[in-house]
PDB file of N, CA, C and O in Angstrom:
ATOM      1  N   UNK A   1     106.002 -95.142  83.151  1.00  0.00           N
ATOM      2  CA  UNK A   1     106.358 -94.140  82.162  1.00  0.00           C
ATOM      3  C   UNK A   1     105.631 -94.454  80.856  1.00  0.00           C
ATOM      4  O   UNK A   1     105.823 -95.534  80.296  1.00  0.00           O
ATOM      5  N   UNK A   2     104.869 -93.609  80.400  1.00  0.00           N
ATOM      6  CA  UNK A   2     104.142 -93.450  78.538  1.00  0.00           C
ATOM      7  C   UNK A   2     105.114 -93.637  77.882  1.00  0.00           C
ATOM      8  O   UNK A   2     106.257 -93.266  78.150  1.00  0.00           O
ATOM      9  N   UNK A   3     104.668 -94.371  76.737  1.00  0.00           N
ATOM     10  CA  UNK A   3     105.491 -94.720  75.745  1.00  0.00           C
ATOM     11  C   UNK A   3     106.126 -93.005  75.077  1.00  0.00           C
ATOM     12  O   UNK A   3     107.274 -92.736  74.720  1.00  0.00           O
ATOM     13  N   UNK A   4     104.835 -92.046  75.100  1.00  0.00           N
ATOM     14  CA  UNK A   4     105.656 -90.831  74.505  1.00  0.00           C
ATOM     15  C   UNK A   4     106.820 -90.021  75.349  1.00  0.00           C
ATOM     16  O   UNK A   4     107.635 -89.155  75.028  1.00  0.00           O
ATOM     17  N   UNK A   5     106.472 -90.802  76.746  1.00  0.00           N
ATOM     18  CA  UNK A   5     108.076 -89.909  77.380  1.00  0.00           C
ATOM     19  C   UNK A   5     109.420 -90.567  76.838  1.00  0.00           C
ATOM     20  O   UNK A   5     110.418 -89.930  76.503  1.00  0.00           O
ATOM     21  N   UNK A   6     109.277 -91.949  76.808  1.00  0.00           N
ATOM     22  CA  UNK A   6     110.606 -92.251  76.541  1.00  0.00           C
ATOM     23  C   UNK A   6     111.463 -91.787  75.455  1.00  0.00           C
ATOM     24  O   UNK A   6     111.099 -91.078  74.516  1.00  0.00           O
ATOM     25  N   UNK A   7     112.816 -92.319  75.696  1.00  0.00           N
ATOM     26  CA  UNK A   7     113.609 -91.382  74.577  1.00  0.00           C
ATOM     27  C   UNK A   7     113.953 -92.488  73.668  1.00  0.00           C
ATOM     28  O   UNK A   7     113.634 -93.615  74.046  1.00  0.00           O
ATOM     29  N   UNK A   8     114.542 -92.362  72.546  1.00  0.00           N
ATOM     30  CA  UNK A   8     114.545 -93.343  71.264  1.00  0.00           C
ATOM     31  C   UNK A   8     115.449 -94.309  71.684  1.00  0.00           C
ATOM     32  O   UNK A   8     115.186 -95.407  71.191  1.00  0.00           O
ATOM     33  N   UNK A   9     116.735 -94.300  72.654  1.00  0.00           N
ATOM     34  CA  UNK A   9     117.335 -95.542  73.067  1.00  0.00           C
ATOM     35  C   UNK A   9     117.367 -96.187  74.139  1.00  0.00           C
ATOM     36  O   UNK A   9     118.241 -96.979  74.491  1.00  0.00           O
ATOM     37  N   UNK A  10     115.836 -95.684  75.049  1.00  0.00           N
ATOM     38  CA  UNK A  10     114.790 -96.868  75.826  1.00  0.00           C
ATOM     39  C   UNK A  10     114.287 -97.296  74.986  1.00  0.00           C
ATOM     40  O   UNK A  10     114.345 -98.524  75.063  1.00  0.00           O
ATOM     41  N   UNK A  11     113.633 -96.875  73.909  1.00  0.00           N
ATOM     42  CA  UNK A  11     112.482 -97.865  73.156  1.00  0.00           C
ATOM     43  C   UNK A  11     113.533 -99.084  72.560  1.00  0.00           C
ATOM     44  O   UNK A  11     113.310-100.294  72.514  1.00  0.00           O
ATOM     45  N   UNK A  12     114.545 -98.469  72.195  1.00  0.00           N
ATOM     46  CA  UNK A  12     115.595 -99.946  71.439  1.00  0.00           C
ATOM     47  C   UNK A  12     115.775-100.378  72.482  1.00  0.00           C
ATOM     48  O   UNK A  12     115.089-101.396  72.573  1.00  0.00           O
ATOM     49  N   UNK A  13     116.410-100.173  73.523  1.00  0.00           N
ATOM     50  CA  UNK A  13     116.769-101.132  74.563  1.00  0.00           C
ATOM     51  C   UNK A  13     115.133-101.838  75.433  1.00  0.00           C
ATOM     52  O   UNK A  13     115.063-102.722  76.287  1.00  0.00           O
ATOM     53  N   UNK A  14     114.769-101.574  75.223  1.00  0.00           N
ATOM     54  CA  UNK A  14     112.886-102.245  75.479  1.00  0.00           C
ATOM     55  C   UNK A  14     112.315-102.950  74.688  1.00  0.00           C
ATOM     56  O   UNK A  14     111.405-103.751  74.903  1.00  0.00           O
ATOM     57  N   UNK A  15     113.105-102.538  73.197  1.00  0.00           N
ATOM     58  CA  UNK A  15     111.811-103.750  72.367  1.00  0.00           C
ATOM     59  C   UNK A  15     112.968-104.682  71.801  1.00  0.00           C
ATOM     60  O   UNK A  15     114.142-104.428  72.069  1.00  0.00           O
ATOM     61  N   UNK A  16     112.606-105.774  71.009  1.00  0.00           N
ATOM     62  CA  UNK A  16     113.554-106.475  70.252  1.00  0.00           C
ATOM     63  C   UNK A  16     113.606-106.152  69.079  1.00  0.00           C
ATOM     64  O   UNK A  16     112.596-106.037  68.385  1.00  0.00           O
ATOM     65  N   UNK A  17     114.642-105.978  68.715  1.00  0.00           N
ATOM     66  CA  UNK A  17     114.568-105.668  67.014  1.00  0.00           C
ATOM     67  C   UNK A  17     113.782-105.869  65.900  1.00  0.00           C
ATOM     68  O   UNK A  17     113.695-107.014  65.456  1.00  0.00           O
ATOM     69  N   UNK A  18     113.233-105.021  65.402  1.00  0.00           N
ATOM     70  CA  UNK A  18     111.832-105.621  64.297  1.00  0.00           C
ATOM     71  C   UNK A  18     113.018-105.696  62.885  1.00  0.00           C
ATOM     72  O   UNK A  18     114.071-105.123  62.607  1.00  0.00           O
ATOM     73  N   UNK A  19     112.366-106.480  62.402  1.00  0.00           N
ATOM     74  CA  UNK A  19     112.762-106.262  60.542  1.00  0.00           C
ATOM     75  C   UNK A  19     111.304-106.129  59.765  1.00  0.00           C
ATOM     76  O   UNK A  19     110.874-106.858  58.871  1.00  0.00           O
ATOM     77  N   UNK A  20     110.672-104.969  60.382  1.00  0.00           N
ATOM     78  CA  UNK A  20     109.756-105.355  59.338  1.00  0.00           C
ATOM     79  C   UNK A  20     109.431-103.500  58.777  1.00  0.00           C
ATOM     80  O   UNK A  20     109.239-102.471  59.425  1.00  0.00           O
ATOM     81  N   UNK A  21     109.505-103.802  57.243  1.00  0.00           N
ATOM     82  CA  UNK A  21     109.610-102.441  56.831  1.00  0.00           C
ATOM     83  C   UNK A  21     108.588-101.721  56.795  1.00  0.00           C
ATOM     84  O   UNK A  21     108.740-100.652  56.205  1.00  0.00           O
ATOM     85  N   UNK A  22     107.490-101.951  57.265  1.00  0.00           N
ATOM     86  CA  UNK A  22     105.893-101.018  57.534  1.00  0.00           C
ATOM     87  C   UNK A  22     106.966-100.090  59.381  1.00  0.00           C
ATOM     88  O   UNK A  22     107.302 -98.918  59.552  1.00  0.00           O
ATOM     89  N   UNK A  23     107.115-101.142  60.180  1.00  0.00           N
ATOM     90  CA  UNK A  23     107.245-100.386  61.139  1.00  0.00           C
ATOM     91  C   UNK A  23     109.232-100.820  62.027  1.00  0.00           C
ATOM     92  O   UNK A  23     109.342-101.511  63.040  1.00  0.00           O
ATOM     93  N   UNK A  24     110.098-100.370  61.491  1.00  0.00           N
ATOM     94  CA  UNK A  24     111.254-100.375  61.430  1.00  0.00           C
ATOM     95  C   UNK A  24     111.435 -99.659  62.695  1.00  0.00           C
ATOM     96  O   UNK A  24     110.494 -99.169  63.319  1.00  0.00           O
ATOM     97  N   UNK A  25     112.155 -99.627  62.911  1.00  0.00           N
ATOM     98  CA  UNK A  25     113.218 -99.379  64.672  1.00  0.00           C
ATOM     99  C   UNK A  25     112.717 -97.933  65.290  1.00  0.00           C
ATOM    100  O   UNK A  25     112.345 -97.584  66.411  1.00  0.00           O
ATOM    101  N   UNK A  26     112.902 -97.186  63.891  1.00  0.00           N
ATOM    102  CA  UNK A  26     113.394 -95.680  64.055  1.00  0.00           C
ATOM    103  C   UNK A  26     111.652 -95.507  64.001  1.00  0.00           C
ATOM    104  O   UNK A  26     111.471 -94.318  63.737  1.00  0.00           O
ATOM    105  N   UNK A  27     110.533 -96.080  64.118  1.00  0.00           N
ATOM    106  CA  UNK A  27     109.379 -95.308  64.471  1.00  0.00           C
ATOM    107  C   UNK A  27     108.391 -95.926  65.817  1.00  0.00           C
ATOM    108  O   UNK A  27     107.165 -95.848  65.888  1.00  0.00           O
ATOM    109  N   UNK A  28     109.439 -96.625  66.953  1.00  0.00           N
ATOM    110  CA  UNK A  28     108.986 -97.367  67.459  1.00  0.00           C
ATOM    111  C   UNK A  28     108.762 -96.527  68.577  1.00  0.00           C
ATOM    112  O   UNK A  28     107.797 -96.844  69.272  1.00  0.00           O
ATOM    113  N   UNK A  29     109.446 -95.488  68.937  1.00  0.00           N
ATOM    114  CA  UNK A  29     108.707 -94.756  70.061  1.00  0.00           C
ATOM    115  C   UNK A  29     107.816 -93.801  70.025  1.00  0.00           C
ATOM    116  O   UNK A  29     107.723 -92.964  70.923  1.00  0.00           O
ATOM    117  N   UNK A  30     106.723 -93.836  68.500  1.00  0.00           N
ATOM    118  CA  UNK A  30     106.167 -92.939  68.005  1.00  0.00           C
ATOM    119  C   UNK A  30     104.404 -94.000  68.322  1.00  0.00           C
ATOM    120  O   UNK A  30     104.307 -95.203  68.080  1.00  0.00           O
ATOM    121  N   UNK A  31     103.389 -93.222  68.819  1.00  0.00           N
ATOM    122  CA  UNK A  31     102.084 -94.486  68.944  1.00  0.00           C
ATOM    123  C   UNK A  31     101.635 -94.599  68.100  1.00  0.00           C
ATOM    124  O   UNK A  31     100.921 -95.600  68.175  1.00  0.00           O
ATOM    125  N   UNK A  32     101.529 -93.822  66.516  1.00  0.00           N
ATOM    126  CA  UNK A  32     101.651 -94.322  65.141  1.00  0.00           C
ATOM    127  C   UNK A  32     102.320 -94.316  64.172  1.00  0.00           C
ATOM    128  O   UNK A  32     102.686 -93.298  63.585  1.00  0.00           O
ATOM    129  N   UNK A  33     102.617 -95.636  63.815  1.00  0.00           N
ATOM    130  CA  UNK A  33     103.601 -95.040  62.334  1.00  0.00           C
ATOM    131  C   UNK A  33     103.165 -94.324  61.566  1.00  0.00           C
ATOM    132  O   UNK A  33     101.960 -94.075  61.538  1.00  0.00           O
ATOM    133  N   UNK A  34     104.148 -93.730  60.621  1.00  0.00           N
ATOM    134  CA  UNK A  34     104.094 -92.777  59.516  1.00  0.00           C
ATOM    135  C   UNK A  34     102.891 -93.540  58.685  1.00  0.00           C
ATOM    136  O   UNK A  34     101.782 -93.059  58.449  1.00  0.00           O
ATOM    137  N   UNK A  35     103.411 -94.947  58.266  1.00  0.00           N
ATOM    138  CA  UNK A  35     102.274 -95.380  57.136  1.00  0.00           C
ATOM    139  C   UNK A  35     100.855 -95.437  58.136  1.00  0.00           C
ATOM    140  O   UNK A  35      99.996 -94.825  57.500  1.00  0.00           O
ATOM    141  N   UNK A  36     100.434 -95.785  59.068  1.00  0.00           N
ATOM    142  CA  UNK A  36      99.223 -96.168  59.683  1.00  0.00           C
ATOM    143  C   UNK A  36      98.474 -94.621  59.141  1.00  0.00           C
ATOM    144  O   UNK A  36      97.583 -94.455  58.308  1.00  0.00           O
ATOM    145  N   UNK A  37      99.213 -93.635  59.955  1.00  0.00           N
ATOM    146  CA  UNK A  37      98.901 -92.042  59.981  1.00  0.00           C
ATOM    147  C   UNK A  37      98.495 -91.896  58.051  1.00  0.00           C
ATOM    148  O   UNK A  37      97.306 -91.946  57.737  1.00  0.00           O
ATOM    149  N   UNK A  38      99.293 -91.769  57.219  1.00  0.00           N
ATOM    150  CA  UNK A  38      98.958 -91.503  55.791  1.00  0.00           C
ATOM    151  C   UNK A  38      97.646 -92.044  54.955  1.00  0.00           C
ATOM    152  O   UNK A  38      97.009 -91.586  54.006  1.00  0.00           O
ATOM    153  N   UNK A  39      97.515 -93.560  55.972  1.00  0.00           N
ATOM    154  CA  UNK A  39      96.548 -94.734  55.320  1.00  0.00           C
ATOM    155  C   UNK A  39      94.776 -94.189  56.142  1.00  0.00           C
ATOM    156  O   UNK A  39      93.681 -94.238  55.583  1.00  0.00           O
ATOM    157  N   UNK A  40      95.024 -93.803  57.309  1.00  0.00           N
ATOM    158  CA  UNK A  40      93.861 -92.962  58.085  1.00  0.00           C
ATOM    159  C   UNK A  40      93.292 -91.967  57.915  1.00  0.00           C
ATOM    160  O   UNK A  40      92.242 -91.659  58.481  1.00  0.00           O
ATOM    161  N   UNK A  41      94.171 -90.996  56.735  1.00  0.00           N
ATOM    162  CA  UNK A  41      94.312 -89.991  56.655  1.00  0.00           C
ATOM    163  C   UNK A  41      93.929 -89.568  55.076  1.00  0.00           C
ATOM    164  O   UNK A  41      93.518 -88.437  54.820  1.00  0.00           O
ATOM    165  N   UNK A  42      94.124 -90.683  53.957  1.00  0.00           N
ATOM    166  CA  UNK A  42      93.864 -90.669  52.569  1.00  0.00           C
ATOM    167  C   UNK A  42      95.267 -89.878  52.818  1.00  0.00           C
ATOM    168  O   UNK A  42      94.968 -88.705  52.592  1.00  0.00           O
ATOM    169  N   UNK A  43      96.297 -89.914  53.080  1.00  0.00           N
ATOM    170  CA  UNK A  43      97.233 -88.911  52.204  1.00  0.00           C
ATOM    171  C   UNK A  43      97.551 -89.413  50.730  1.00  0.00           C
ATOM    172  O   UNK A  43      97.530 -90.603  50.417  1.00  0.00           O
ATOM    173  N   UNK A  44      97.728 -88.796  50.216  1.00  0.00           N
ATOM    174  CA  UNK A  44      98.916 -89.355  48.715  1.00  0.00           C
ATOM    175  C   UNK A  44     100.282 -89.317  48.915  1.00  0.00           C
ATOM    176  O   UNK A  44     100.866 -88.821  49.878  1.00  0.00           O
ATOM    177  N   UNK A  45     100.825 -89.943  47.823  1.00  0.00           N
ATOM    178  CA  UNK A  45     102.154 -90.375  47.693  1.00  0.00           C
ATOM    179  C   UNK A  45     103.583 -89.103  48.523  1.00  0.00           C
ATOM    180  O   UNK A  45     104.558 -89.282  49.253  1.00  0.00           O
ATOM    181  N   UNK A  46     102.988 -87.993  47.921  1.00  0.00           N
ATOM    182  CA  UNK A  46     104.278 -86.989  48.354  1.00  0.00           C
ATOM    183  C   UNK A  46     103.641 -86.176  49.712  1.00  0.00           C
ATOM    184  O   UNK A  46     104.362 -85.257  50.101  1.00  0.00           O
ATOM    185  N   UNK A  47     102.702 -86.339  50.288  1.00  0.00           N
ATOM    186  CA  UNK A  47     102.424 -85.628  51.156  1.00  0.00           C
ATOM    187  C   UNK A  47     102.494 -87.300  52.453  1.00  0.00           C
ATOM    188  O   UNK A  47     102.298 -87.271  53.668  1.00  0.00           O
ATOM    189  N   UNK A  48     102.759 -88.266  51.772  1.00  0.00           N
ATOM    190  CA  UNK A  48     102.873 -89.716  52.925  1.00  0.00           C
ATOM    191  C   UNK A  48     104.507 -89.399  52.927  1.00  0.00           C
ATOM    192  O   UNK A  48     104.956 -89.445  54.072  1.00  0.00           O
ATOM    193  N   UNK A  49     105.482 -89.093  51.930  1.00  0.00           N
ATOM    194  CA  UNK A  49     106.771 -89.203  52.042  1.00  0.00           C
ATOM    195  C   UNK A  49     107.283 -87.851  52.659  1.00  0.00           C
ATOM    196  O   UNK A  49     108.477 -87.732  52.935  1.00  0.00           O
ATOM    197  N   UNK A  50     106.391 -86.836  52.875  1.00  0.00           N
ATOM    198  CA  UNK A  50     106.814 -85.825  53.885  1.00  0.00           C
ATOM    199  C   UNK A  50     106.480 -85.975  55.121  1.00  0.00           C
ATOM    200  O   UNK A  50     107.153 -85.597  56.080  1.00  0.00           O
ATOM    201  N   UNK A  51     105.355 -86.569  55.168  1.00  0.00           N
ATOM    202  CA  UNK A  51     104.948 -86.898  56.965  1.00  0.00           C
ATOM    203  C   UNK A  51     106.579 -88.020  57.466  1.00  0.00           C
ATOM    204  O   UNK A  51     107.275 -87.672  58.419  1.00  0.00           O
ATOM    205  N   UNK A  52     106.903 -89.259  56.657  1.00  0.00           N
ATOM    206  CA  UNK A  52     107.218 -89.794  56.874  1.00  0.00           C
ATOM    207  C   UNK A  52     108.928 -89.186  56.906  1.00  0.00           C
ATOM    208  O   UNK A  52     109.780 -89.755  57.588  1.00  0.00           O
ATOM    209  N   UNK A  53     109.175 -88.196  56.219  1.00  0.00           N
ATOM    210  CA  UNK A  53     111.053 -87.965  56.398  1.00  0.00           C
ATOM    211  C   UNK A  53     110.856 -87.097  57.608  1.00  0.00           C
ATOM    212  O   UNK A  53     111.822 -87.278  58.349  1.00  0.00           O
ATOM    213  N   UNK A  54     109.933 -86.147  58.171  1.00  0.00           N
ATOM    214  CA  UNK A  54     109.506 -85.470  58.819  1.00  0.00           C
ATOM    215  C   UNK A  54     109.303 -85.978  60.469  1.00  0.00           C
ATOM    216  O   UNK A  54     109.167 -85.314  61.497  1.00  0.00           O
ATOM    217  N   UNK A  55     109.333 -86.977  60.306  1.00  0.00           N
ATOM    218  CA  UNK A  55     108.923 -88.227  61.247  1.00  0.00           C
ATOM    219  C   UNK A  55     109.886 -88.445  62.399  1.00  0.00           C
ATOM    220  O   UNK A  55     109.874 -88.382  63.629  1.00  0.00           O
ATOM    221  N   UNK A  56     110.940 -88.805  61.158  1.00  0.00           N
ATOM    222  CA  UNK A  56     111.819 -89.773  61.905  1.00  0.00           C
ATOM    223  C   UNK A  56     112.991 -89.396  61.302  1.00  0.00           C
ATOM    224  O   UNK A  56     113.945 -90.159  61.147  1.00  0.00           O
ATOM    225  N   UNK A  57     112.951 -87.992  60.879  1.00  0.00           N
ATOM    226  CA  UNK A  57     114.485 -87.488  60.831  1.00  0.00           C
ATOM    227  C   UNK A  57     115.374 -87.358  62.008  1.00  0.00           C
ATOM    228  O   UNK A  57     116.579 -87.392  61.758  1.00  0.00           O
ATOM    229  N   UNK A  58     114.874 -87.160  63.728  1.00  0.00           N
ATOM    230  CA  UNK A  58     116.164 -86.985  64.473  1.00  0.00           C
ATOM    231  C   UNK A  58     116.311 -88.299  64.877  1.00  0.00           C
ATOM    232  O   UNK A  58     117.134 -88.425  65.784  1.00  0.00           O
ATOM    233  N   UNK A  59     115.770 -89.341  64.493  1.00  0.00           N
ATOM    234  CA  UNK A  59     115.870 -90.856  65.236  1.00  0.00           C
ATOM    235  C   UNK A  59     116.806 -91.900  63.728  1.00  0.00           C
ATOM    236  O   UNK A  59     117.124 -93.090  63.747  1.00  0.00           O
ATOM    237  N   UNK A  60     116.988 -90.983  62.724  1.00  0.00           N
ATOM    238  CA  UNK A  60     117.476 -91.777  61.449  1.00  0.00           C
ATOM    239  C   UNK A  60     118.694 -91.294  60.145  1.00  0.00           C
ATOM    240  O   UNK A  60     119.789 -91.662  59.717  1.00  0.00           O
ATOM    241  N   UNK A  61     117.304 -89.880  59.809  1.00  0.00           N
ATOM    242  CA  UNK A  61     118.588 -89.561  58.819  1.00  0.00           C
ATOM    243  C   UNK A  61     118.778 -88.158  59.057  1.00  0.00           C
ATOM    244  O   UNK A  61     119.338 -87.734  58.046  1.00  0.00           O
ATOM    245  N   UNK A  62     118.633 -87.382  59.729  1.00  0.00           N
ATOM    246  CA  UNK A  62     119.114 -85.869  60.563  1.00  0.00           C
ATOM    247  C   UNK A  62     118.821 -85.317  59.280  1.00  0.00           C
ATOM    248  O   UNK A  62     117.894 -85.749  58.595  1.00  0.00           O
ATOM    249  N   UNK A  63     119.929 -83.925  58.749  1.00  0.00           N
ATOM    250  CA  UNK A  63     119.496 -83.128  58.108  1.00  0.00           C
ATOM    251  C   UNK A  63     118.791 -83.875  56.651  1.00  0.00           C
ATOM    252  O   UNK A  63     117.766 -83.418  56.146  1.00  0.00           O
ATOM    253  N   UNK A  64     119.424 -84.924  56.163  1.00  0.00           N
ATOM    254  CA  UNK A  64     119.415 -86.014  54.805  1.00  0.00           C
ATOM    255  C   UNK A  64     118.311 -85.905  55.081  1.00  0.00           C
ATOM    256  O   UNK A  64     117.918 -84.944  54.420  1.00  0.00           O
ATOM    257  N   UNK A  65     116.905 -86.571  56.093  1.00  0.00           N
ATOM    258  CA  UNK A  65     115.650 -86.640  56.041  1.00  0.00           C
ATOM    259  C   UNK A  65     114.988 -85.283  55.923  1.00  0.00           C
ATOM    260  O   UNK A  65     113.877 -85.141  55.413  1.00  0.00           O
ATOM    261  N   UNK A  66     115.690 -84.325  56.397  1.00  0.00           N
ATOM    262  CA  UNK A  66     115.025 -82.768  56.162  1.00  0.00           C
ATOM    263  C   UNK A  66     114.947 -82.522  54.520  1.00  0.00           C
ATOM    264  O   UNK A  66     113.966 -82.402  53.787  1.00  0.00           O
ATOM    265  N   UNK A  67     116.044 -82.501  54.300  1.00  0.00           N
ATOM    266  CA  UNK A  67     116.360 -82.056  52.409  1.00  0.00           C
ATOM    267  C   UNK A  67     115.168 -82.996  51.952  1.00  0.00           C
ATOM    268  O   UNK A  67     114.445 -82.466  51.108  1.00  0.00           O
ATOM    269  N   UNK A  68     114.800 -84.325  52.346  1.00  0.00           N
ATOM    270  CA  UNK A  68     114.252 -84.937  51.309  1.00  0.00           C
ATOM    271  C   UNK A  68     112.622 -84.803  51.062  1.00  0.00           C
ATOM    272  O   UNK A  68     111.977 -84.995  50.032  1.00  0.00           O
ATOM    273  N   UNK A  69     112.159 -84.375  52.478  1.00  0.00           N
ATOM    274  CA  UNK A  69     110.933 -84.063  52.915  1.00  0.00           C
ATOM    275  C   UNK A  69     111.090 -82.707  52.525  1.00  0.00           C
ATOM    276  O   UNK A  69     110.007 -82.168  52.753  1.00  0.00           O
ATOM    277  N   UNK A  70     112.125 -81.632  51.910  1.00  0.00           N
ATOM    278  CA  UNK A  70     111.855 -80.078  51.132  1.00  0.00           C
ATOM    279  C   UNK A  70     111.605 -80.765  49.959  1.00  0.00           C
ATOM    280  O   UNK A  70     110.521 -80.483  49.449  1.00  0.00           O
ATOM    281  N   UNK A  71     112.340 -81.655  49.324  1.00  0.00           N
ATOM    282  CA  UNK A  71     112.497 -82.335  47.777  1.00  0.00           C
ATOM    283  C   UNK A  71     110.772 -82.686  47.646  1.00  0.00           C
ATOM    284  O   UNK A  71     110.111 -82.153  46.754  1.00  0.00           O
ATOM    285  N   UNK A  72     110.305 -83.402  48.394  1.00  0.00           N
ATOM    286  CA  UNK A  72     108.660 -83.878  47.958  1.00  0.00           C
ATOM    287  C   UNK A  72     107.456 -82.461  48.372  1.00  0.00           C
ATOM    288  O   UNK A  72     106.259 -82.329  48.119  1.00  0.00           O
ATOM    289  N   UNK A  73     108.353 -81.660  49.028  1.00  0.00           N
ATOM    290  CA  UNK A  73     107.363 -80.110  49.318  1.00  0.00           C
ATOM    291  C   UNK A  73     107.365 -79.221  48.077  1.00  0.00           C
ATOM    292  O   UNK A  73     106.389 -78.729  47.511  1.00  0.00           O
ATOM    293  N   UNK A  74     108.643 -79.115  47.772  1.00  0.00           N
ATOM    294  CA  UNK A  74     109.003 -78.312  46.696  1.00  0.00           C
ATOM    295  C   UNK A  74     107.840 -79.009  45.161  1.00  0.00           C
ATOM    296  O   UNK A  74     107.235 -78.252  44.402  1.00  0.00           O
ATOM    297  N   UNK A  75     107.803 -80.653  45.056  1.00  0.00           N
ATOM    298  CA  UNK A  75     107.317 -81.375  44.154  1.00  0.00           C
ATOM    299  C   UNK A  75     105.464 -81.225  44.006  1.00  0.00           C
ATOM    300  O   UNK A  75     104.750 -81.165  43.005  1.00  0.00           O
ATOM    301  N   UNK A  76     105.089 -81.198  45.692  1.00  0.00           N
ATOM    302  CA  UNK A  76     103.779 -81.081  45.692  1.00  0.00           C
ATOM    303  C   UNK A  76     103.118 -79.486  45.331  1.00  0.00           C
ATOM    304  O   UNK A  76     102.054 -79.122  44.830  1.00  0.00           O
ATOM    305  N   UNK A  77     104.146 -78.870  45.780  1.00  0.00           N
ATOM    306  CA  UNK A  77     104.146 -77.080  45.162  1.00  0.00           C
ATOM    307  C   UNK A  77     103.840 -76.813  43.817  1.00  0.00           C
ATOM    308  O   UNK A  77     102.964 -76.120  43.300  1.00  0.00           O
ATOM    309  N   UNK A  78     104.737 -77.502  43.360  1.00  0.00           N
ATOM    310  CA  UNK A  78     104.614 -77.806  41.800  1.00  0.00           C
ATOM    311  C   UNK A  78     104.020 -78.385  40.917  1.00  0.00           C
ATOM    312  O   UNK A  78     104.228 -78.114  39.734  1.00  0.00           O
ATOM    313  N   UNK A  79     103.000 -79.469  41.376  1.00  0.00           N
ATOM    314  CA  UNK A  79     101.740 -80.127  41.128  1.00  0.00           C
ATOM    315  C   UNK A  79     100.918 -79.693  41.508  1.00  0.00           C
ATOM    316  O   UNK A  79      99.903 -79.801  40.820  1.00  0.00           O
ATOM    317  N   UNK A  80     100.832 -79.068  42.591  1.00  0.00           N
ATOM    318  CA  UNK A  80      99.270 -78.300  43.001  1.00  0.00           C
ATOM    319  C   UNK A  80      99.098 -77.296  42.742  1.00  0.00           C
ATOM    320  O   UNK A  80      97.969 -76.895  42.457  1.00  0.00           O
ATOM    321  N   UNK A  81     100.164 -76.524  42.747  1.00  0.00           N
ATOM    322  CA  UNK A  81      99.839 -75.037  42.313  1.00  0.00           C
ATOM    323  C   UNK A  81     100.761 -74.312  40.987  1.00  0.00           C
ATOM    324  O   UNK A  81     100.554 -73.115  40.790  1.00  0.00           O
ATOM    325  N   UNK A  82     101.530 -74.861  40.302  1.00  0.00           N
ATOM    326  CA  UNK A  82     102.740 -74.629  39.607  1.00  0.00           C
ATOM    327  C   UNK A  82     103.427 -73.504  39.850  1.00  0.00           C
ATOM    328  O   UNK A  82     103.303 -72.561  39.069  1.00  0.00           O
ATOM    329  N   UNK A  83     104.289 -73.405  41.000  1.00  0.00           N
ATOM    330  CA  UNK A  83     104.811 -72.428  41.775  1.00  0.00           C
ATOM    331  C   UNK A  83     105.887 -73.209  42.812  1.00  0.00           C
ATOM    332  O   UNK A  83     105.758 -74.096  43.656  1.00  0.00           O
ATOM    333  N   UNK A  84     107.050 -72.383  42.288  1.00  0.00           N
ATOM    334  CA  UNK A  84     107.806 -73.227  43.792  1.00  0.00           C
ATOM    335  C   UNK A  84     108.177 -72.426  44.731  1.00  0.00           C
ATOM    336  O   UNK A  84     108.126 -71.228  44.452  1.00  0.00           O
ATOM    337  N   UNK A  85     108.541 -72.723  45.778  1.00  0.00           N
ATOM    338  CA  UNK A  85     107.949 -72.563  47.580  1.00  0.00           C
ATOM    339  C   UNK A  85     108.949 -71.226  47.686  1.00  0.00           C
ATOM    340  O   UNK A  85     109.024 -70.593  48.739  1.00  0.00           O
TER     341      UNK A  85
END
């Protein structure tokens, strides 16, 4: 079985617990993290913190990661174009 079939509590029950905050629990059944993806990619600051709530909202913070990834959309709206969404 590919790492992308599995579901988020094979990958915990398969790996051992990381503590490490580049690549934390909740992006382990993903084949890149959020930061690898942003750093490959040149993103900036609010368009790395939308990939990233965007990510790993159903494996972490459910709707909380949705609102927060509108909060940095609504912000980049407003820096790039002065207009909100």
């Amino acid at each position: 079985m590919d790492k992308e079939e599995l579901t988020y509590e094979q990958v915990l029950a398969a790996k051992v617990p990381k503590k490490n905050a580049i690549e934390p629990q909740h992006y382990l059944m993903f084949p890149i993290t959020p930061a690898e993806y942003c750093y490959k990619n040149k993103l900036d600051f609010l368009s790395s913190n939308i990939v990233k709530y965007v990510t790993r909202f159903r494996q972490k913070g459910k709707l909380e990661d949705l609102r927060k990834s509108q909060k940095y959309l609504q912000l980049l709206a407003q820096w790039e174009y002065g207009e909100e969404l």
